[in-house]
PDB file of N, CA, C and O in Angstrom, chain B, residues numbered from 101:
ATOM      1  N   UNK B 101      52.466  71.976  92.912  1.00  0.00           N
ATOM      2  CA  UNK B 101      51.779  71.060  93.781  1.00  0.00           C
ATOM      3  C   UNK B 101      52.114  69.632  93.361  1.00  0.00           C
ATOM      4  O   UNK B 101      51.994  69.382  92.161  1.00  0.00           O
ATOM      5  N   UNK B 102      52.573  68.527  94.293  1.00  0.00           N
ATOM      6  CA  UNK B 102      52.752  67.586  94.069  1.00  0.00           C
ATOM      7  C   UNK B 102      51.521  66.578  94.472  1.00  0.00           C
ATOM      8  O   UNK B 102      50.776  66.544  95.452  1.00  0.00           O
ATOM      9  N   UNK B 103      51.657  65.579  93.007  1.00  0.00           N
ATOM     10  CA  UNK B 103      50.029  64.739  93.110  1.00  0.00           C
ATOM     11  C   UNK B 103      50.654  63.513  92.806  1.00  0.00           C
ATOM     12  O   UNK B 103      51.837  63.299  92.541  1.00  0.00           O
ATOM     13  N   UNK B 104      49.562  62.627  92.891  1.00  0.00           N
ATOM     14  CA  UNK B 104      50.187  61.256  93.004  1.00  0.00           C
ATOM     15  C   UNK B 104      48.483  60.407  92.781  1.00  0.00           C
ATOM     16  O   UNK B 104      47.438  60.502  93.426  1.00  0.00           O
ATOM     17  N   UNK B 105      48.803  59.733  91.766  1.00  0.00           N
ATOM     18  CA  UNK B 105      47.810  58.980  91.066  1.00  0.00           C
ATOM     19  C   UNK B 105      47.548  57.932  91.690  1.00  0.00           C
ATOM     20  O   UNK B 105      48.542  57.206  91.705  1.00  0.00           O
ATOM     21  N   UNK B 106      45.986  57.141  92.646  1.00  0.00           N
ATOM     22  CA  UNK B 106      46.117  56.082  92.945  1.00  0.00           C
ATOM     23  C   UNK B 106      45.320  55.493  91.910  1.00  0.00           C
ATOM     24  O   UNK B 106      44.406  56.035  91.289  1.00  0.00           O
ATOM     25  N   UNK B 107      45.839  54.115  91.766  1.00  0.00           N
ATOM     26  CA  UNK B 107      44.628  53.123  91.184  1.00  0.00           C
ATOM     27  C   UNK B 107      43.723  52.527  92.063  1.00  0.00           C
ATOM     28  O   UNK B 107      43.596  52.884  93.234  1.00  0.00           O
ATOM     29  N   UNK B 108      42.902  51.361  91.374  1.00  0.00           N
ATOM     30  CA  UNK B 108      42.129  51.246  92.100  1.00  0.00           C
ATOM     31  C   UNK B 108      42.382  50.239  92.711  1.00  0.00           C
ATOM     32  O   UNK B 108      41.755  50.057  93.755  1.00  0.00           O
ATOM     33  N   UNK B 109      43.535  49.084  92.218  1.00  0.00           N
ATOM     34  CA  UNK B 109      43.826  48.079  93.185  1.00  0.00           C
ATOM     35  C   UNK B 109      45.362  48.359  93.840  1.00  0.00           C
ATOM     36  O   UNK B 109      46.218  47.561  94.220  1.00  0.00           O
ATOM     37  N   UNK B 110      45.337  50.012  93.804  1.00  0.00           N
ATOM     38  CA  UNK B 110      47.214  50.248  94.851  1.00  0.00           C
ATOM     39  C   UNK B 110      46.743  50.377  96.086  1.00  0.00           C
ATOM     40  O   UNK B 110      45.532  50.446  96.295  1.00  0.00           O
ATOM     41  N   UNK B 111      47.668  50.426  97.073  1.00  0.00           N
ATOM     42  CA  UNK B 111      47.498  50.357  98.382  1.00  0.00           C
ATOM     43  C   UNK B 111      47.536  51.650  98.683  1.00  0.00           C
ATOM     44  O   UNK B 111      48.115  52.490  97.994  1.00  0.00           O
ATOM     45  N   UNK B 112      46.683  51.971 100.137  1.00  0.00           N
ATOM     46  CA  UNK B 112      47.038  53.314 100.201  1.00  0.00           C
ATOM     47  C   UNK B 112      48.744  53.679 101.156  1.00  0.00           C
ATOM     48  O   UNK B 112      48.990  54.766 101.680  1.00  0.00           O
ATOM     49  N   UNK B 113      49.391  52.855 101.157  1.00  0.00           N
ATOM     50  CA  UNK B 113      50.619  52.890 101.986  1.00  0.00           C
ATOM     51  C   UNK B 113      51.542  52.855 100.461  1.00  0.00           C
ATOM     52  O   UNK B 113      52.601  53.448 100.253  1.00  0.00           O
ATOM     53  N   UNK B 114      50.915  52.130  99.671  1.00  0.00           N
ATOM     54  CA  UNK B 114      52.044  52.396  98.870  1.00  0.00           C
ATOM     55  C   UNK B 114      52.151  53.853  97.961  1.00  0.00           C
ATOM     56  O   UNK B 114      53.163  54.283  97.408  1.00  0.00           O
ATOM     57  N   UNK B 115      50.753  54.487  97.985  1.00  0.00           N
ATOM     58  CA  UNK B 115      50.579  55.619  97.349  1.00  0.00           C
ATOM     59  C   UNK B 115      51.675  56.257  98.437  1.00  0.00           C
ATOM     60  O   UNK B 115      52.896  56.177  98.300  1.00  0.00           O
ATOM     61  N   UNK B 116      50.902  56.983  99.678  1.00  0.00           N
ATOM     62  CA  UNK B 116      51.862  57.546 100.308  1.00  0.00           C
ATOM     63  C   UNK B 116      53.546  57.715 100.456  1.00  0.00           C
ATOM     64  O   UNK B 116      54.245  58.728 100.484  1.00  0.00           O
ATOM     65  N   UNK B 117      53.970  55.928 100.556  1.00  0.00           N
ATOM     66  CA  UNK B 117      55.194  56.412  99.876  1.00  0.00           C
ATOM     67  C   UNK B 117      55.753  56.368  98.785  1.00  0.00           C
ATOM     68  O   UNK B 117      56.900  55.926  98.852  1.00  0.00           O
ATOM     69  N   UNK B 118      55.354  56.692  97.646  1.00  0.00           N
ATOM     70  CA  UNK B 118      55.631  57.752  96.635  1.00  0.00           C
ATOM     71  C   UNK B 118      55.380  58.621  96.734  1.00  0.00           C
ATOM     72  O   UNK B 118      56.293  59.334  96.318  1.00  0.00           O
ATOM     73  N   UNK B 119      54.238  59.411  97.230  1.00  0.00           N
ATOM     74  CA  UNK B 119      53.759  60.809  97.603  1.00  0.00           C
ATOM     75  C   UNK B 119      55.012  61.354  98.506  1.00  0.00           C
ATOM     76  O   UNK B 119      55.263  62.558  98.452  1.00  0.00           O
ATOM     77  N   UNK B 120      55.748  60.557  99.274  1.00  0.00           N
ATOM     78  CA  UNK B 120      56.633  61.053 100.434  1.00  0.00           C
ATOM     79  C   UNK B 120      57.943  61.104  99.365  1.00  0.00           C
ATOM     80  O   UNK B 120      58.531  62.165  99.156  1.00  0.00           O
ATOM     81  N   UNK B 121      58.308  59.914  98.753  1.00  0.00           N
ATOM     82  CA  UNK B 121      58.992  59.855  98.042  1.00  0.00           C
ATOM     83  C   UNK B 121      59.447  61.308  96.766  1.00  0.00           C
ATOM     84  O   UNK B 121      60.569  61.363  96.263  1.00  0.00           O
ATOM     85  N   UNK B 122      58.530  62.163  96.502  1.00  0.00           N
ATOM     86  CA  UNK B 122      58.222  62.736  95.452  1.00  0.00           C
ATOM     87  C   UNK B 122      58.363  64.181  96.089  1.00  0.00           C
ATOM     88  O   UNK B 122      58.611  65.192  95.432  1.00  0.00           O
ATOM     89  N   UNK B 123      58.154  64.134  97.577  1.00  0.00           N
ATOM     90  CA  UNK B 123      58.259  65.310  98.448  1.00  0.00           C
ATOM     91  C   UNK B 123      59.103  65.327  98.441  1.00  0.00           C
ATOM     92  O   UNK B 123      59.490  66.139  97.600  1.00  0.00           O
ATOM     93  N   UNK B 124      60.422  64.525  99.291  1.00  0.00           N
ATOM     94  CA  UNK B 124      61.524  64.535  99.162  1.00  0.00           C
ATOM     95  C   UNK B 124      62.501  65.117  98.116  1.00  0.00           C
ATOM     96  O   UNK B 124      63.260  66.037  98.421  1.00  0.00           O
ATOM     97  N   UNK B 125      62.471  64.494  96.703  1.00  0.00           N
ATOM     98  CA  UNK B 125      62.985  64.827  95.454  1.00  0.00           C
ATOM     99  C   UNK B 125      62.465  66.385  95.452  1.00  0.00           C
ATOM    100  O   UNK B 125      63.431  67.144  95.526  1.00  0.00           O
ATOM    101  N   UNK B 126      61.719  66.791  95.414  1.00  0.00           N
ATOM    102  CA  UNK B 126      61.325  68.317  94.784  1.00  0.00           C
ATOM    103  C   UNK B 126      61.844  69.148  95.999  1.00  0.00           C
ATOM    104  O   UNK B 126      61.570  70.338  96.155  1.00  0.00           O
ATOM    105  N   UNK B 127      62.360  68.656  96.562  1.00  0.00           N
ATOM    106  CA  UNK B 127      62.878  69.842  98.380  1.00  0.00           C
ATOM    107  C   UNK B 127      62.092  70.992  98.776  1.00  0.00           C
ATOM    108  O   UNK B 127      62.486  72.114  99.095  1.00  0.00           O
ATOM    109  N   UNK B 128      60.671  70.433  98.687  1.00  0.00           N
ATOM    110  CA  UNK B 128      59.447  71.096  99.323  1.00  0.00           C
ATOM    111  C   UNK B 128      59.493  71.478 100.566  1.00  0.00           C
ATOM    112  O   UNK B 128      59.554  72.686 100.796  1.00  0.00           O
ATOM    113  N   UNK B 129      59.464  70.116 102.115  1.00  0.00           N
ATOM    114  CA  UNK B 129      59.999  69.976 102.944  1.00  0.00           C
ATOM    115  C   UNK B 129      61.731  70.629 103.239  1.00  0.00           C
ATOM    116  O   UNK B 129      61.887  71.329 104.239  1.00  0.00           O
ATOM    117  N   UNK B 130      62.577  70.433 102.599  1.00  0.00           N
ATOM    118  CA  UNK B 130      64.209  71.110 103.216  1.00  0.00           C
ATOM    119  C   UNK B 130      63.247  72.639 103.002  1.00  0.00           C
ATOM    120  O   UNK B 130      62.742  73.077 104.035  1.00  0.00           O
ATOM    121  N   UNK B 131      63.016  73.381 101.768  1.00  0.00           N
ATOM    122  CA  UNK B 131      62.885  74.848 101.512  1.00  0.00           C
ATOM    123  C   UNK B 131      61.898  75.284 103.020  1.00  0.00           C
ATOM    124  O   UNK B 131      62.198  76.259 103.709  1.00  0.00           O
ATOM    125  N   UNK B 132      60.867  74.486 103.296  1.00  0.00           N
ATOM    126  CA  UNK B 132      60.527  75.179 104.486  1.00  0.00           C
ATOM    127  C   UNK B 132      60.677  75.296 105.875  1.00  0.00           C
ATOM    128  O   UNK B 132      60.246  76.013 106.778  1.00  0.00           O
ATOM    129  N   UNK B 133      61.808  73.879 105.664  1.00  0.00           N
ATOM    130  CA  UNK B 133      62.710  74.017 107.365  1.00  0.00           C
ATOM    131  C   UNK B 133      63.618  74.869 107.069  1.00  0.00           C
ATOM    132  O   UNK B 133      64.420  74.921 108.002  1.00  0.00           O
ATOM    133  N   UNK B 134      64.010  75.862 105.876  1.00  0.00           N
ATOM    134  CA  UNK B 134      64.935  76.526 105.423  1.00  0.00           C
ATOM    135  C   UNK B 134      64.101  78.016 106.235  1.00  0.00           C
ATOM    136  O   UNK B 134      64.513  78.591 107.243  1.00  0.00           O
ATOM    137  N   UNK B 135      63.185  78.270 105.641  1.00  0.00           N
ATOM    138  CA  UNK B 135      62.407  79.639 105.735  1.00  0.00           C
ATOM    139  C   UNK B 135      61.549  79.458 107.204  1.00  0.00           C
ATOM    140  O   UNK B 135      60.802  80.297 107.707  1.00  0.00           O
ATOM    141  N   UNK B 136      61.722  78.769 107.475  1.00  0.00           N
ATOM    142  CA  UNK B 136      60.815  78.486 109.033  1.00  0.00           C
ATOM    143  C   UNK B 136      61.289  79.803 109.757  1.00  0.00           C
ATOM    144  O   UNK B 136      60.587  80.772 110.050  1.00  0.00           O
ATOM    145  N   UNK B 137      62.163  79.686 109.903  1.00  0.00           N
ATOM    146  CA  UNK B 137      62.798  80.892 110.941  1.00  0.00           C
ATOM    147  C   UNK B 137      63.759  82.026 109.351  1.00  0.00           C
ATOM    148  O   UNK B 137      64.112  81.869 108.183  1.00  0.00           O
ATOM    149  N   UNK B 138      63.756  83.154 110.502  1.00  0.00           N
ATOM    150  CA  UNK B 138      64.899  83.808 109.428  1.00  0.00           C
ATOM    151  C   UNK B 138      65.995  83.938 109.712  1.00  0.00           C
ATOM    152  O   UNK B 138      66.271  84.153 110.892  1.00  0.00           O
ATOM    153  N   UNK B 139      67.003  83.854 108.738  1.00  0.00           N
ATOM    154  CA  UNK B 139      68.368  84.173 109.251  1.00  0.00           C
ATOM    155  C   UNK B 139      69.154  85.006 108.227  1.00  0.00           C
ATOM    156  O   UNK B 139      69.317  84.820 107.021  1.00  0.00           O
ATOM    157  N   UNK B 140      69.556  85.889 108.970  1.00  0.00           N
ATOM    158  CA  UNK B 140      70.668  86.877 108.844  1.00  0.00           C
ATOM    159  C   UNK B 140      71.522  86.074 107.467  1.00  0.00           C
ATOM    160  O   UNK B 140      71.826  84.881 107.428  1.00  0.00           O
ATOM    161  N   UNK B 141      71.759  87.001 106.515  1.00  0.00           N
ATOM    162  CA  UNK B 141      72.628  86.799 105.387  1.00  0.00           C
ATOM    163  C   UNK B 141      74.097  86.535 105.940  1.00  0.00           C
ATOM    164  O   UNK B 141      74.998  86.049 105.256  1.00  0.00           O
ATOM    165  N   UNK B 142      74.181  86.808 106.879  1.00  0.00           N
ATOM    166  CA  UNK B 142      76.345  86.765 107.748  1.00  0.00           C
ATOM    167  C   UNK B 142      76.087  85.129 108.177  1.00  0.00           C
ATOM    168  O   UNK B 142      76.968  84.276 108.075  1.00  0.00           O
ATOM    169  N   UNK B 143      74.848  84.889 108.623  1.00  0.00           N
ATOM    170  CA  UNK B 143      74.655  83.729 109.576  1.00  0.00           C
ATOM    171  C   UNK B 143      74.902  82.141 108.209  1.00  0.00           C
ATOM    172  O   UNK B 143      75.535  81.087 108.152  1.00  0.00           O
ATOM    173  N   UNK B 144      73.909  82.950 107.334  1.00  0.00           N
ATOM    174  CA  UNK B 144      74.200  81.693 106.011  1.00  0.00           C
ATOM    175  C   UNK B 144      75.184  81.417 105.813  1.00  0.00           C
ATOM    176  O   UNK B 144      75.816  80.400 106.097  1.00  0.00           O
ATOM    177  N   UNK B 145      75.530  82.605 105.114  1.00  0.00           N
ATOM    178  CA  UNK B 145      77.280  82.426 105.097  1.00  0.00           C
ATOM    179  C   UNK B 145      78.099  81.907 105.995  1.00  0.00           C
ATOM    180  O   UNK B 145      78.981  81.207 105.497  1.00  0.00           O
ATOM    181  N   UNK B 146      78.112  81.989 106.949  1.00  0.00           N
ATOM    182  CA  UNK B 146      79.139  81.406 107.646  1.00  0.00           C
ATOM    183  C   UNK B 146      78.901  80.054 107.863  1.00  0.00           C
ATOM    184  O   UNK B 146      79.865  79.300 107.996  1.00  0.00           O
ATOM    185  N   UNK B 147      77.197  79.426 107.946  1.00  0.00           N
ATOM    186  CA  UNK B 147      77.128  77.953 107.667  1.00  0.00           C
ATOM    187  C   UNK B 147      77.525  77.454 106.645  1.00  0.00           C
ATOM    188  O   UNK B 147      78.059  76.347 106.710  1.00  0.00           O
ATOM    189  N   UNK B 148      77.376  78.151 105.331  1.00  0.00           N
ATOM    190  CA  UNK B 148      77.869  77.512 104.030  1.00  0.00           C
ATOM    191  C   UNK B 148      79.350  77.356 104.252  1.00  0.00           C
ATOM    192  O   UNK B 148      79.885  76.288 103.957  1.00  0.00           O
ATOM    193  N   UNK B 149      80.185  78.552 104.852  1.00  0.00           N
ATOM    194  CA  UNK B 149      81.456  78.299 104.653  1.00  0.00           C
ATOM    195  C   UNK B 149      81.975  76.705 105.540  1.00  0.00           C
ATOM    196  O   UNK B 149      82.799  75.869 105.170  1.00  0.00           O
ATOM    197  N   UNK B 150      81.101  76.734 106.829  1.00  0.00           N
ATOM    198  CA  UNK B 150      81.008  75.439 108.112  1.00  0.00           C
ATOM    199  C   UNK B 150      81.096  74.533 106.646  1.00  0.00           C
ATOM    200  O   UNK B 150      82.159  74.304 106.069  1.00  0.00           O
ATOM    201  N   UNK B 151      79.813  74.093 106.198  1.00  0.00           N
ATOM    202  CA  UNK B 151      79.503  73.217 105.526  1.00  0.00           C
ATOM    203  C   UNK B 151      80.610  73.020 104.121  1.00  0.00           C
ATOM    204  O   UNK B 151      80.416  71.971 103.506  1.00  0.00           O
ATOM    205  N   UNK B 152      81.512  73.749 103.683  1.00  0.00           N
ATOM    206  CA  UNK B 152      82.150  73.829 102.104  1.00  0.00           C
ATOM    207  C   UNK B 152      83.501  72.972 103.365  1.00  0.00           C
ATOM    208  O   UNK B 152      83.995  71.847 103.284  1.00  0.00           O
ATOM    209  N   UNK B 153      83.697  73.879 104.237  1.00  0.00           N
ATOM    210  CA  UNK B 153      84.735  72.966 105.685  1.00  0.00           C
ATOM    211  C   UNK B 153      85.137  71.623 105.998  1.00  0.00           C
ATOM    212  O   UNK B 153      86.239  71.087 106.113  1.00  0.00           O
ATOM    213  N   UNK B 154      83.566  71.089 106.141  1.00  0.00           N
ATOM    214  CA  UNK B 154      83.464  70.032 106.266  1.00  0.00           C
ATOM    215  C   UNK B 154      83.208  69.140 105.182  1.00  0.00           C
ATOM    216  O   UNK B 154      83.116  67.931 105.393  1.00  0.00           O
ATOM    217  N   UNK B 155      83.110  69.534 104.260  1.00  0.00           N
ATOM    218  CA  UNK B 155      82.993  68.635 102.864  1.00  0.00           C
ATOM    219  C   UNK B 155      84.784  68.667 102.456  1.00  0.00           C
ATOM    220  O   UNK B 155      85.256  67.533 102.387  1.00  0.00           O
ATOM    221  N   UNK B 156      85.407  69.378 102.289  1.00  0.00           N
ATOM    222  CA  UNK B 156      86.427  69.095 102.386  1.00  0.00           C
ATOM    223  C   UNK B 156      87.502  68.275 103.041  1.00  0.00           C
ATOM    224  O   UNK B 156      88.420  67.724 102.432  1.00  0.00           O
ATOM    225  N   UNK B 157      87.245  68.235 104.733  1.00  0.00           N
ATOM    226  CA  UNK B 157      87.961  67.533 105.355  1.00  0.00           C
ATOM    227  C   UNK B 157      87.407  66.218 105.030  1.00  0.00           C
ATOM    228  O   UNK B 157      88.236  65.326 104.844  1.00  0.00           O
ATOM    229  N   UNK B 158      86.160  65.922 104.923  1.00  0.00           N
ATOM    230  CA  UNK B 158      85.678  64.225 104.186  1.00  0.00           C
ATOM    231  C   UNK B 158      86.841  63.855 103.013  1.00  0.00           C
ATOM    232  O   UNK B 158      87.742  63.016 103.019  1.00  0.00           O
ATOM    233  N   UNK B 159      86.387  64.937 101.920  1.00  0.00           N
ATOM    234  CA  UNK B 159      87.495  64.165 100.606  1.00  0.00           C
ATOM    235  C   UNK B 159      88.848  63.973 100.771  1.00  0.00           C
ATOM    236  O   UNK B 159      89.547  63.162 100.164  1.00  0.00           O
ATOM    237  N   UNK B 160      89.273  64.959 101.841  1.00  0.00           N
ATOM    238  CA  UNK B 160      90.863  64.646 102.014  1.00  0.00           C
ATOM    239  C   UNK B 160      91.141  63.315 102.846  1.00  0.00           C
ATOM    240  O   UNK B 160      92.216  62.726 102.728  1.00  0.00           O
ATOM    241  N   UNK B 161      90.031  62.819 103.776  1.00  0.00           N
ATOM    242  CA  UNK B 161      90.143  61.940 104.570  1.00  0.00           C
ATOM    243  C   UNK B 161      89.964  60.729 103.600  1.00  0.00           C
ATOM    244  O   UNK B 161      90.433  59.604 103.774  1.00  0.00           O
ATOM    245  N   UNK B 162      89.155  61.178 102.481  1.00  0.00           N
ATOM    246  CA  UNK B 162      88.685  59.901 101.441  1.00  0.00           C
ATOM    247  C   UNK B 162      90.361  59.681 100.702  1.00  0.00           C
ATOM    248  O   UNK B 162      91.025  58.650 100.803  1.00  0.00           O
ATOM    249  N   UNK B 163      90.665  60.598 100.167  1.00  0.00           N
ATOM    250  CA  UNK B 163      91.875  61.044  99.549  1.00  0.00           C
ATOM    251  C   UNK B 163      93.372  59.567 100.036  1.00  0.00           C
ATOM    252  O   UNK B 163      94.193  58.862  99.449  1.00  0.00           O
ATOM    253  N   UNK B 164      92.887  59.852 101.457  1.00  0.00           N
ATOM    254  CA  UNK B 164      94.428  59.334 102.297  1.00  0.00           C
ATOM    255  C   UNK B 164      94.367  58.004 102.017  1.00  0.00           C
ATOM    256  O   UNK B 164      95.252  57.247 102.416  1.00  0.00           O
TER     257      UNK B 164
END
């Protein structure tokens, strides 16, 4: 569980973003747009392979 300490003279906008901030870092939020729906073990895979695809054509483009 992620917590987040206010004082007594912090803002509550600034608590929040660290609280958002802190969500982010721990990939609380990605893991459950991950598991929201289910998908097929063939289906991952073949996005990971999409995604290993396209990380490649970036560095070669960085490369040139």
């Amino acid at each position: 569980m992620i917590t987040v300490q206010v004082s007594d003279n912090e803002s509550i906008d600034k608590a929040l973003k660290r609280f958002k901030k802190k969500l982010e870092k721990s990939g609380v939020l990605k893991e459950y747009r991950n598991r929201r729906f289910f998908t097929k073990k063939s289906i991952e895979r073949r996005n990971e392979i999409g995604r290993a695809a396209f990380r490649q054509r970036l560095a070669s483009m960085e490369n040139k």
